[in-house]
Backbone as numpy.savetxt, mean C-alpha at the origin, in Angstrom:
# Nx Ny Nz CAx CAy CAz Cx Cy Cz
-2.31 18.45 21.01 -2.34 17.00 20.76 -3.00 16.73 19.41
-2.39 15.50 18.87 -2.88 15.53 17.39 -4.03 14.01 18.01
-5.05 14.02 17.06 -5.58 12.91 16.68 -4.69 11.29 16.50
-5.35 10.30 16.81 -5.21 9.55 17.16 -4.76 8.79 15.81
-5.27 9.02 14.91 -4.91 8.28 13.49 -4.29 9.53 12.65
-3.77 10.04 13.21 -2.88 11.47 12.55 -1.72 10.81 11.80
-0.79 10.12 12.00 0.39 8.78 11.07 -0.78 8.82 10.34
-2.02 7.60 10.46 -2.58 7.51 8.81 -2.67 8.10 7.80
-2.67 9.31 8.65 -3.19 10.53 8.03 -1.71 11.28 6.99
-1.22 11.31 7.85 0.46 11.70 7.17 0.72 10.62 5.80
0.35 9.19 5.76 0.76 8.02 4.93 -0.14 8.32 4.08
-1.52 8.77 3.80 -2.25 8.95 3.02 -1.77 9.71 2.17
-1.32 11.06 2.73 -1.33 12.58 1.71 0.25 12.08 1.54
1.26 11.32 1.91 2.14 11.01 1.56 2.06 10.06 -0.12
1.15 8.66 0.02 0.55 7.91 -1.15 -0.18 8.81 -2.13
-0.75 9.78 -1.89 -1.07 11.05 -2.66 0.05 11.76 -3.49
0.74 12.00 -3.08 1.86 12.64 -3.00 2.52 12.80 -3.74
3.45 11.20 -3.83 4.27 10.59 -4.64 3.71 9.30 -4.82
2.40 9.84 -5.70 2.15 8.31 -6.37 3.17 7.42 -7.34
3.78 8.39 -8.00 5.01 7.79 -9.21 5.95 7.12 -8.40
6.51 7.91 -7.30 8.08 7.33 -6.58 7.38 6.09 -5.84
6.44 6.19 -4.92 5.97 4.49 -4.38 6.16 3.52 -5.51
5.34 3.80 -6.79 5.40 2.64 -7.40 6.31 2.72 -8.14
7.61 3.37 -7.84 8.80 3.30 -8.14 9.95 2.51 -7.47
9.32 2.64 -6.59 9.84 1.83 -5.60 9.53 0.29 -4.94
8.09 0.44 -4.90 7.39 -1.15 -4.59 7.97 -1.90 -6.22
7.53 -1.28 -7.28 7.62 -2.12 -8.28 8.43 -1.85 -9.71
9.47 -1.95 -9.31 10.81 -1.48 -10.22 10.38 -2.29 -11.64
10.06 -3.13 -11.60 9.68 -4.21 -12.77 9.00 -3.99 -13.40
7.61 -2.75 -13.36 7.09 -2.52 -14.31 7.08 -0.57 -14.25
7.38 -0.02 -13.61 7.75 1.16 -13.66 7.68 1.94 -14.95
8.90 1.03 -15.70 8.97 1.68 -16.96 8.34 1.52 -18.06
7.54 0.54 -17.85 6.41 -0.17 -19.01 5.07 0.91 -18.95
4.56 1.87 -17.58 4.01 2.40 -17.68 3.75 3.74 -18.15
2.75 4.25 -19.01 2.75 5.53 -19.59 2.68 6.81 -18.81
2.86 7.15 -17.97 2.91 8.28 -17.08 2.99 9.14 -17.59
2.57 9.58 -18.69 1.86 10.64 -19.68 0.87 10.76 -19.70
0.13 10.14 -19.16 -0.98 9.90 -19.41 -1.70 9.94 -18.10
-1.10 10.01 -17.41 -1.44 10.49 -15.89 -1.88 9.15 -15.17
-2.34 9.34 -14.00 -3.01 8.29 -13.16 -4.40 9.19 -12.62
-5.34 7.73 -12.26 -6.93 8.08 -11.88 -6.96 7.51 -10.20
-6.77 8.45 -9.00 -7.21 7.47 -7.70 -8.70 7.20 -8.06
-8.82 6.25 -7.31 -10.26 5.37 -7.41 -10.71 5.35 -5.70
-10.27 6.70 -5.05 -10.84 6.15 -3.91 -12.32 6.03 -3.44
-13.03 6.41 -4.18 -14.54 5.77 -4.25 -15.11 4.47 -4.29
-14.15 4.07 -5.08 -14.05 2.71 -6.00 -13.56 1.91 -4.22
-12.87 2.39 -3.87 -11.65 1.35 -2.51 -12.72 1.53 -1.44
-13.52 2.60 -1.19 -14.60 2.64 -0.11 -15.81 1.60 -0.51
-16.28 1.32 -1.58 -16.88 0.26 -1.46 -16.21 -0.97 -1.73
-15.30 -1.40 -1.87 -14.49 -2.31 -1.89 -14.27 -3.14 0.22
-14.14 -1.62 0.23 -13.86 -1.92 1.97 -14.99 -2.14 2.73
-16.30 -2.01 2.28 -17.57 -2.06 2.89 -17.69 -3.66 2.38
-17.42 -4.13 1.47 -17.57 -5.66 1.42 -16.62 -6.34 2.02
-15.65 -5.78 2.52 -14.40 -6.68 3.64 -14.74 -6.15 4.90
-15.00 -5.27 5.51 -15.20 -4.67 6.83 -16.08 -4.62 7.28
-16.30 -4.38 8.50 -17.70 -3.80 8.90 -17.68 -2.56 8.75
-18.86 -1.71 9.48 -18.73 -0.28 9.03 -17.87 0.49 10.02
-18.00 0.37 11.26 -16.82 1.42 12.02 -15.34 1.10 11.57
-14.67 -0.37 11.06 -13.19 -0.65 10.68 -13.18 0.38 9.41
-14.41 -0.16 8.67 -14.18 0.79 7.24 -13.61 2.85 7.34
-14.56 2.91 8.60 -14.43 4.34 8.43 -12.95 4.64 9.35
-12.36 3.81 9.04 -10.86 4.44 10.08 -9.89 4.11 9.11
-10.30 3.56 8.27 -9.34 2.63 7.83 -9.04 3.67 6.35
-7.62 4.59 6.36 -7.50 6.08 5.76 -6.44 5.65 4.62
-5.67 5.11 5.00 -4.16 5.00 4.49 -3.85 3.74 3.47
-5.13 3.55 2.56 -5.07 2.75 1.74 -4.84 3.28 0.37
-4.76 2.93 -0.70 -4.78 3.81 -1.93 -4.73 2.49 -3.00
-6.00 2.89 -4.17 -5.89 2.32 -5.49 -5.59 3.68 -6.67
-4.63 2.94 -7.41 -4.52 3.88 -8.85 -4.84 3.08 -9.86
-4.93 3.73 -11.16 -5.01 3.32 -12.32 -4.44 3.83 -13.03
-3.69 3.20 -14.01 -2.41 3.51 -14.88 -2.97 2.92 -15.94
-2.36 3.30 -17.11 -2.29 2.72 -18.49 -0.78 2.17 -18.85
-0.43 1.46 -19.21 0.47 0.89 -19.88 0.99 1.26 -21.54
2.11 1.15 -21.77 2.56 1.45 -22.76 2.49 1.09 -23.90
2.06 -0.72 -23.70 1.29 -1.19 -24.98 0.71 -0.90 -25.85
0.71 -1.41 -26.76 -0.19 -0.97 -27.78 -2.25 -0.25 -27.54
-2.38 -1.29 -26.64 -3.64 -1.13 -26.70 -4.07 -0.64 -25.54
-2.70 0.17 -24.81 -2.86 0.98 -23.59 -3.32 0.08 -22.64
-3.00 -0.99 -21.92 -3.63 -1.96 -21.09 -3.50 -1.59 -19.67
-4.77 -1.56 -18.52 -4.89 -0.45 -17.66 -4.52 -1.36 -16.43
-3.62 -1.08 -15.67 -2.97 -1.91 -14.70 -3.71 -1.14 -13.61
-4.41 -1.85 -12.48 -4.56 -1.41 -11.55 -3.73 -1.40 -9.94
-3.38 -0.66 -9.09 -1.93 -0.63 -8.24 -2.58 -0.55 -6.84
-2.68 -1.32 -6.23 -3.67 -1.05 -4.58 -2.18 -1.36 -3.50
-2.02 0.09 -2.64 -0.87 0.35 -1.69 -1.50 0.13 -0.49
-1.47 -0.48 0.31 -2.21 -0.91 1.68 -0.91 -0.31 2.64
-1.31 0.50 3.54 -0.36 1.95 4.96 -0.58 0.58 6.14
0.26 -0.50 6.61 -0.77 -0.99 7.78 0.21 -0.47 9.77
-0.11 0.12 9.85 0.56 0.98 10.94 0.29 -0.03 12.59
-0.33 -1.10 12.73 -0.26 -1.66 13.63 -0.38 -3.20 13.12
0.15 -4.36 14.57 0.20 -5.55 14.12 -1.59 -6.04 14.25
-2.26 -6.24 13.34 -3.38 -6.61 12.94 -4.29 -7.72 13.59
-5.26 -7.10 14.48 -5.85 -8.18 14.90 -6.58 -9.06 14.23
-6.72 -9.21 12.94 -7.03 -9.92 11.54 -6.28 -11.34 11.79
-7.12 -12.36 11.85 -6.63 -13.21 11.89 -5.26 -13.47 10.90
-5.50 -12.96 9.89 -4.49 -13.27 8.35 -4.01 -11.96 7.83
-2.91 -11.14 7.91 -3.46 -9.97 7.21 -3.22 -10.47 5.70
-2.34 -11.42 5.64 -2.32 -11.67 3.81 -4.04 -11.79 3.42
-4.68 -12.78 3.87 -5.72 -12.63 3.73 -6.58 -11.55 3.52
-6.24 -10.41 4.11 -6.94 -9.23 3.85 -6.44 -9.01 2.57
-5.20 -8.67 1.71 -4.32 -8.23 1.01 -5.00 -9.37 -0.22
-5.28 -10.46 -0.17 -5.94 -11.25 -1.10 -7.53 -11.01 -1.44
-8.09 -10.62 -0.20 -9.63 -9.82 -0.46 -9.82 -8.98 -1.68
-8.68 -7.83 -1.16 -8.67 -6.88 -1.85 -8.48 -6.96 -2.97
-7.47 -7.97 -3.52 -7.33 -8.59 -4.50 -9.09 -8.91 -5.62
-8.87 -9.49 -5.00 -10.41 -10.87 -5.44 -11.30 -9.65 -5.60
-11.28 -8.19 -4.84 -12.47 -7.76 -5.05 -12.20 -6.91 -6.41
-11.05 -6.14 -6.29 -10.80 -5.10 -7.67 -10.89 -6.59 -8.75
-10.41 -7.92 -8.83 -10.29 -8.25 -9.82 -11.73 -8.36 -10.24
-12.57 -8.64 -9.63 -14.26 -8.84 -10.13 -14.46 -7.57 -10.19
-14.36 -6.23 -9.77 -15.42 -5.00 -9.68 -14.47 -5.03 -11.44
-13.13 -4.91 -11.69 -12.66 -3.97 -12.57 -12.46 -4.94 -13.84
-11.97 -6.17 -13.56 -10.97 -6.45 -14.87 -11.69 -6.90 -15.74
-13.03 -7.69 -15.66 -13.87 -8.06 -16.40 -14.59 -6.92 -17.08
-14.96 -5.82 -16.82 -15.48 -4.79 -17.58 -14.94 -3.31 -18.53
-13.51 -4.05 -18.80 -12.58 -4.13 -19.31 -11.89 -5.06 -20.87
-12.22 -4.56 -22.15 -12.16 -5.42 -22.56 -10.72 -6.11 -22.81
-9.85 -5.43 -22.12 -8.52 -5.75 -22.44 -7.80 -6.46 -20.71
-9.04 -6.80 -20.03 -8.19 -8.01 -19.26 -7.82 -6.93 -18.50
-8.07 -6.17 -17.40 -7.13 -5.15 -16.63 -6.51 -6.04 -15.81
-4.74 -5.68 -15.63 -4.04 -5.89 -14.71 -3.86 -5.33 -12.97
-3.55 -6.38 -11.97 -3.78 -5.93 -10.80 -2.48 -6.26 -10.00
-1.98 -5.52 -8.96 -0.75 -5.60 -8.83 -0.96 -4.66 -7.43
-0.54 -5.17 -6.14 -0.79 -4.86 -4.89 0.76 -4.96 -3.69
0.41 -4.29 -2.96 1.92 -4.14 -1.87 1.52 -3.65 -0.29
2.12 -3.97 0.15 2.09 -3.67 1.87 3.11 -2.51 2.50
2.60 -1.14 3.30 4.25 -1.04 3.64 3.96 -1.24 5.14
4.34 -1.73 5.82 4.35 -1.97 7.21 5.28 -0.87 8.33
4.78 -0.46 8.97 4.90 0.48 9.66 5.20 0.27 11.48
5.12 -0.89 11.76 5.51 -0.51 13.34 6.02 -1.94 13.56
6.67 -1.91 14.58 7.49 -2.72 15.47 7.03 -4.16 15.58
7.98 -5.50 15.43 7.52 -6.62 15.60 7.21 -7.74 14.29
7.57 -8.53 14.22 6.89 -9.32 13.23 6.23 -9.90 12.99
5.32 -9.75 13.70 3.66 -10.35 13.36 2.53 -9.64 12.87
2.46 -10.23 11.86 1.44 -9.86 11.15 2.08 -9.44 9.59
3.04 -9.54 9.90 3.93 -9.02 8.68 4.02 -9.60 7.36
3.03 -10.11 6.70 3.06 -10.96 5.72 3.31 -10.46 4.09
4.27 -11.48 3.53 4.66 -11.15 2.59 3.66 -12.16 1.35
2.37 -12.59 1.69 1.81 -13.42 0.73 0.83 -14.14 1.50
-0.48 -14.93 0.69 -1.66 -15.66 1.41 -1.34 -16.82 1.19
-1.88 -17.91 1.66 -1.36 -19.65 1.23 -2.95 -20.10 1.70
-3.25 -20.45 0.96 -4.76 -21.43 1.38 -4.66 -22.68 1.30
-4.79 -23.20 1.70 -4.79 -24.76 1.74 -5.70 -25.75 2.64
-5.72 -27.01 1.88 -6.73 -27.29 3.20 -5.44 -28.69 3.49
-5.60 -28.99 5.50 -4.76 -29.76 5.88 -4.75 -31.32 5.16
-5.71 -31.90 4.55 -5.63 -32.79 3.87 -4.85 -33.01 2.70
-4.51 -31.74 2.15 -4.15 -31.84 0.47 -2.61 -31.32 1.06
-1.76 -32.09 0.55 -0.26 -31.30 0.28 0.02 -29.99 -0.49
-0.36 -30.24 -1.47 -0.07 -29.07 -1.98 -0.88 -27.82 -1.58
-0.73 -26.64 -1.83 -1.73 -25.23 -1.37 -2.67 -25.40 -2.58
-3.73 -24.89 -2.49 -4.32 -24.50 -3.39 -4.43 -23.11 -4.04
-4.04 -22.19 -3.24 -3.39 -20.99 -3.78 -2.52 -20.00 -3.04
-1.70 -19.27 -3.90 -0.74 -18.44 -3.19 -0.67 -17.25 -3.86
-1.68 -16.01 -2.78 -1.22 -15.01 -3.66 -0.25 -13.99 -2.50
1.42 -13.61 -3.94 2.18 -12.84 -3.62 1.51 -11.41 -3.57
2.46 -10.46 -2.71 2.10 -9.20 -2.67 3.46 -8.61 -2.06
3.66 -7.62 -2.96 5.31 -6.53 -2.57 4.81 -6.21 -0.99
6.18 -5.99 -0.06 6.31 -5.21 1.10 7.12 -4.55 0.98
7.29 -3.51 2.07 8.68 -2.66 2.92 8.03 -2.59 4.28
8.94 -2.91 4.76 8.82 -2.99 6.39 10.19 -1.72 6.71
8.97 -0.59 7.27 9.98 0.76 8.21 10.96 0.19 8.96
10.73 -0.65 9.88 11.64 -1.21 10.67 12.60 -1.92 10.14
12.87 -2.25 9.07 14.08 -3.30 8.72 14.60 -2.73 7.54
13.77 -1.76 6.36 14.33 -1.16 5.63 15.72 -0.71 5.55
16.23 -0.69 4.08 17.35 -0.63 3.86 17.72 1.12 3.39
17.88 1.94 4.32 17.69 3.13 3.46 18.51 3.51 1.88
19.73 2.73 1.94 21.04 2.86 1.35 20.54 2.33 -0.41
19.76 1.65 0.11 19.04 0.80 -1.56 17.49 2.23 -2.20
17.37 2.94 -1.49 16.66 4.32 -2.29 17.22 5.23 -3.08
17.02 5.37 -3.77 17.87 6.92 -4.61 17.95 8.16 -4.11
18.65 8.41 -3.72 18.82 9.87 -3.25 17.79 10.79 -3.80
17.70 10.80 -5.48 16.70 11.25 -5.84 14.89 11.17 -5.78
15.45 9.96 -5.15 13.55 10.08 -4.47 13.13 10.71 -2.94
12.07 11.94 -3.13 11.53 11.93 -1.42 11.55 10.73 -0.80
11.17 9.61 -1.32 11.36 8.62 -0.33 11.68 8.68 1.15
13.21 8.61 0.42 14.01 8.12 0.83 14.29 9.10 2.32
13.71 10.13 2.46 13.60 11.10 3.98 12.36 10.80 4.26
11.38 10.27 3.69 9.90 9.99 4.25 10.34 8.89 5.09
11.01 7.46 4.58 11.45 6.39 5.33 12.42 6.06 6.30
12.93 7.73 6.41 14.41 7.80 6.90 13.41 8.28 8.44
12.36 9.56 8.55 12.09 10.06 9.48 11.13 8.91 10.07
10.27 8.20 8.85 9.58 7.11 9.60 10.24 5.66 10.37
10.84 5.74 10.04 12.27 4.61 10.57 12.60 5.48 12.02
12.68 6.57 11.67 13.51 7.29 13.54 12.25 7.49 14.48
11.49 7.85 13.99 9.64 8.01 14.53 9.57 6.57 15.31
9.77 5.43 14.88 9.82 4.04 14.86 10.50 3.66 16.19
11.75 4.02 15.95 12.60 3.73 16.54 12.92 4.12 18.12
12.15 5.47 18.37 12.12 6.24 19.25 10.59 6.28 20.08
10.30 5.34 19.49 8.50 5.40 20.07 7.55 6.60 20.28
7.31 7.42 18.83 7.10 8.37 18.92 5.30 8.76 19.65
5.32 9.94 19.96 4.02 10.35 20.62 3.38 10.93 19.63
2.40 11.36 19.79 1.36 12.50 18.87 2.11 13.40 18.28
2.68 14.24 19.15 3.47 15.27 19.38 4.75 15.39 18.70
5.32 14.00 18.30 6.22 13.83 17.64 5.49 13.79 16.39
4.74 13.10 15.90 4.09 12.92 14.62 3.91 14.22 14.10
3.46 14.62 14.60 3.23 15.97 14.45 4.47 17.11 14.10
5.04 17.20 14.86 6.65 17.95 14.91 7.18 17.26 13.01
6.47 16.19 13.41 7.88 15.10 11.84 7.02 15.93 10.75
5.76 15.39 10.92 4.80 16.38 9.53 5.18 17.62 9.20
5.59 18.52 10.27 6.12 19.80 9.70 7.08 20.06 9.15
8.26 18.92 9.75 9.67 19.03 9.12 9.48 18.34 7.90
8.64 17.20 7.80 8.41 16.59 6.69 8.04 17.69 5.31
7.11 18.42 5.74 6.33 18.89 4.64 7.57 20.52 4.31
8.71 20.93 5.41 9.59 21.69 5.03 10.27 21.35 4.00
11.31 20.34 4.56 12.44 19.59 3.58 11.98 19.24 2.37
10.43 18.72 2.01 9.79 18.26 1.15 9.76 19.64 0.09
């Protein structure tokens, strides 16, 4: 029998993995603007205290399948975009999960962009992972019931396993069998045991 957060665990060393093809995929729009010569920096040090100011401490320590990078841009003056991938594998007893997804936001933009003299960029995504549509949010809306208008709306990229389009991936990306086995995993209500079985075939074919 595998561990209980063993999927997180698979989505992690997966976001490890293929850091280039995710954000090849969440974000086609700036893909090519970035210098990937230049490598990328995880910051998961940086995301553990990030998560200690949103969580308490037992959510923090479970909570595996998140990932921040840092990229440079192609610009002139190399401008350092920061990329936060949020794994969320169940429907969220979080009142909001956009809300969470805007935290995270609000927090890299104060820890990073200001000490920065070139303004760092921040740019965030969801991939959603299990059955149902709740919780499934594609963006935050704050508002208060008095005022018509919102007072703010922050967007954030998804893919939802369950509704994914496999046919719109490139053949040439792993992806596209990472989302194919997590889609059938999905679909079939998999056990430990299955997770497990997929990781091996996963990490064969791979």
């Amino acid at each position: 029998m595998t561990k209980k957060h063993d999927f997180d665990g698979v989505w992690k060393s997966i976001l490890e993995a293929f850091e280039v093809e995710i954000v090849e995929l969440l974000f086609p729009e700036i893909f090519n603007k970035i210098n990937w010569e230049l490598g990328t920096e995880s910051l998961d040090k940086d995301l553990k205290e990030i998560q200690k100011n949103i969580f308490d401490k037992d959510s923090t320590e479970n909570i595996i399948s998140d990932k921040i990078i840092r990229v440079r841009l192609k610009d002139k003056g190399s401008k350092i975009l920061f990329i936060h991938v949020e794994v969320q594998s169940y429907s969220s007893e979080y009142e909001v999960f956009g809300e969470r997804m805007f935290r995270y936001f609000y927090r890299i933009w104060d820890k990073f962009r200001y000490k920065n003299k070139d303004r760092s960029e921040i740019v965030a995504a969801a991939i959603y992972t299990y059955k149902g549509h709740r919780g499934k949010d594609e963006k935050y809306v704050y508002k208060l019931p008095e005022m018509e208008s919102p007072i703010l709306i922050y967007n954030f990229k998804t893919i939802d396993v369950e509704t994914i389009k496999l046919e719109r991936i490139s053949d040439d990306n792993p992806l596209k069998l990472v989302f194919k086995m997590a889609k059938s995993l999905l679909e079939t209500g998999a056990r430990d045991e299955d997770i497990y079985d997929a990781k091996i075939k996963l990490t064969d074919e791979l």
